[in-house]
N, C-alpha and C positions, 0 to 999 in steps of 0.2 A: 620482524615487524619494522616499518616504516620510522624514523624518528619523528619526522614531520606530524603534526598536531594538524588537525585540521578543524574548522568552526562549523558546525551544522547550522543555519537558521530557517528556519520557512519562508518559503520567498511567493511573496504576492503572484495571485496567476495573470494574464492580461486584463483589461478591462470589461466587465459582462460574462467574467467567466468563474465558475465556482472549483474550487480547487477542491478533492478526497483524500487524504494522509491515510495508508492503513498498512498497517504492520502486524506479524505473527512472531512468534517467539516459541522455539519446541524444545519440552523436557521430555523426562521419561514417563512415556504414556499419560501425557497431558500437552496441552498446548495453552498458549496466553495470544489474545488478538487485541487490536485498537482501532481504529477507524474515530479521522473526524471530518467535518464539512466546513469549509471556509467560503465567505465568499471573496471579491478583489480585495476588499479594504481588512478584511482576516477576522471577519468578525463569524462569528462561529457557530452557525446553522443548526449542527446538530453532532452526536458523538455517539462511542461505544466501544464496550469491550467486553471484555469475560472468559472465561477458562470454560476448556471443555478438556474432560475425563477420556482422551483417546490418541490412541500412538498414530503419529503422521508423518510423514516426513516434511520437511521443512517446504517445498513446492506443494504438496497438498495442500496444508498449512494455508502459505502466499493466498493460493488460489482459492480457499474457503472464505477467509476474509477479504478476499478482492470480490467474491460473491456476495457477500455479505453489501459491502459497500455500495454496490450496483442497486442490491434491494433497498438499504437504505434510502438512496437518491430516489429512487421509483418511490417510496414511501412518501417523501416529500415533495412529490410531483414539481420539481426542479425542470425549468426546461432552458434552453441556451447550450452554450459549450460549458462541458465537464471535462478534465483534469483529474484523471486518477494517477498518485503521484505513490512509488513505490520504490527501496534501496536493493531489491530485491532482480537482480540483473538480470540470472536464467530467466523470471517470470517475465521480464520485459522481452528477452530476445524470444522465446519461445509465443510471444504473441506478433510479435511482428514477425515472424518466420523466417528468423536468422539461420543461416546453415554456418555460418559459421559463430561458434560459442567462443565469447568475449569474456569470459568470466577467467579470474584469476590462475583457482584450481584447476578448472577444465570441465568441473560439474555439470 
């Protein structure tokens, strides 16, 4: 592991635009999600989480709560540019349709 420390903070989206945070977290045969809604100045729209009772792999996971997110947004009939903002690499390259995998491991 890396020594370097590094500082996480939420970083404002552009101006007019609403930022999504959502993350999953996988145990055994359960999973843990979070999803929140910012808008530029980080004031805080709307949120959620919860456990669900079911074995997924970690990309399942991402991509349940990335659906999630999307409905949420549609719930609050939010319109302008969205910002769905995730730590989750594979989920990013596999949406932009990277062929080549930039992830660590190789996953």
């Amino acid at each position: 592991l890396s020594p370097n420390i590094t500082i996480k903070k939420w970083i404002k989206p552009p101006e007019g635009a609403v930022k999504i945070n959502f993350d999953a977290i996988v145990g055994d045969n359960r999973i843990g999600y979070g999803m929140i809604v910012r808008d530029d100045e980080g004031f805080v729209l709307e949120g959620g989480g919860g456990f669900i009772e079911k074995m997924m792999s970690v990309e399942e996971a991402e991509c349940f709560v990335f659906e999630g997110s999307i409905k949420l947004v549609c719930q609050l009939k939010i319109k302008g540019h969205l910002l769905f903002d995730t730590d989750h690499v594979g989920l990013i390259n596999k949406l932009r349709n990277l062929a080549t995998d930039i992830t660590i491991i190789g996953a």
